[in-house]
N, C-alpha and C positions, 0 to 999 in steps of 0.2 A: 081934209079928213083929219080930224082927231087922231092924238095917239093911241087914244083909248080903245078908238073904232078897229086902227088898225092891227091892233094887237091882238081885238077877238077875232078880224078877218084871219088872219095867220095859224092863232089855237085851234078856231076849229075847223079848220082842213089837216092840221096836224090831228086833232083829236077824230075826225072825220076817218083815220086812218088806222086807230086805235082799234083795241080788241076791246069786250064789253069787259073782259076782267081787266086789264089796264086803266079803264075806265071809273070802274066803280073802284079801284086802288088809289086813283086820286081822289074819288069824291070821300072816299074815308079821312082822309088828313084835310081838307079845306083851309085851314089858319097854314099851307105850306104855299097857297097858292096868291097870284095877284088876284084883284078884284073884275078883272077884265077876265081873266084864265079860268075864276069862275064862272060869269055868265057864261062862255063858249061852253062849257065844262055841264052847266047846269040843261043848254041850249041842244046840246048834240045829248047827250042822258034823254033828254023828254023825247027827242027825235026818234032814238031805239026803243023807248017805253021801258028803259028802264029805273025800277023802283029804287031811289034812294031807302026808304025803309026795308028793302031786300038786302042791302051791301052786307056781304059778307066778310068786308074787311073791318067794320064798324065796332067800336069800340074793342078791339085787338091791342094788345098790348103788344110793341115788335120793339126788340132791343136791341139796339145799333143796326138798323135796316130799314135800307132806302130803298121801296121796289123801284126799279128800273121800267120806265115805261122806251115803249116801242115809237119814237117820233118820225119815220122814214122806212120802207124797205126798196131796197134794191134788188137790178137782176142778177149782178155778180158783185164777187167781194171786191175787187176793183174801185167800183162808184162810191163803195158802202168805206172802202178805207179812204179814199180822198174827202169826204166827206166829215168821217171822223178827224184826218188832220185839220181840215179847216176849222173844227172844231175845237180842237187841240189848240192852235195860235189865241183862240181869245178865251185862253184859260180853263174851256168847258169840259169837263173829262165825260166820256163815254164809252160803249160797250157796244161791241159786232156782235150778235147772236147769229146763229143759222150755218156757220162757215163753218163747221168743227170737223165737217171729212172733209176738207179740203186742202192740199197740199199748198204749204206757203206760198201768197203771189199769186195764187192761179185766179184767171179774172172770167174763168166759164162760169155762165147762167148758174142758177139752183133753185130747182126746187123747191117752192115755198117763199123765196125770196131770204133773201139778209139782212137782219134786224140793225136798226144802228136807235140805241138805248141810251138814254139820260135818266136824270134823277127827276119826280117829280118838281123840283126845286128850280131846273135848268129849261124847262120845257119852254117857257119863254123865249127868253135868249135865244136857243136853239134854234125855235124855228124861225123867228127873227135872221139871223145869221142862214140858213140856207133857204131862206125864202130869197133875200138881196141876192139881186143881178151879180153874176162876175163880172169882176173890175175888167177893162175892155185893157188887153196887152198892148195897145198901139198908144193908151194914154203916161204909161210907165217914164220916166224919165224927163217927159214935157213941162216946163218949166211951167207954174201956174200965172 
């Protein structure tokens, strides 16, 4: 399989998980995205019927702002913060939404779920990165 293949397999189950306004917030910037991140982009949009000539983020003018899309939710903040650090090691910054009444650390379910947010710019990578398997702990140390 292609990289190519594989990388719209990945967007659009990331995009698959998207809200339709997250959605058409990427199909407004397009020259932010890969050529692969488009078709899924393009692929999942025709699936929900929605109208590119509808986007109401379309020619917008936004100045110094990157909407933060939704690539993952979880059931507690827990999942959604190990997730974000894995993120964190290869340099990806991102954003917990959902968790704001909740006491620091606390790793009880919520309602609605726990947003863990990138930049449209990162959407790749990201879901690349917590798509791959965890490295198995018993391979740690073993001499190759």
């Amino acid at each position: 399989m292609s990289d190519s293949s594989s990388e719209i397999r990945n967007l659009s189950a990331v995009y698959g998980h998207m809200t339709n306004e997250d959605l058409y917030r990427l199909a407004a910037n397009p020259d932010q995205l890969t050529s692969p991140a488009q078709s899924a982009l393009e692929v999942e949009m025709l699936s929900r019927q929605l109208d590119p000539a509808q986007n109401p983020f379309t020619g917008k003018d936004v100045v110094e702002y990157s909407p933060l899309v939704t690539i993952r939710s979880f059931d507690n903040a827990l999942e959604a913060e190990m997730a974000q650090s894995l993120l964190q090691s290869y340099a990806i910054s991102s954003n917990i939404a959902g968790n704001e009444a909740l006491p620091f650390g606390a790793s009880m379910p919520v309602e609605g779920g726990i947003r863990l947010q990138v930049s449209p710019s990162n959407i790749s990578a990201a879901a690349e990165i917590l798509a791959a398997p965890p490295a198995d702990a018993s391979d740690e140390g073993t001499p190759a």
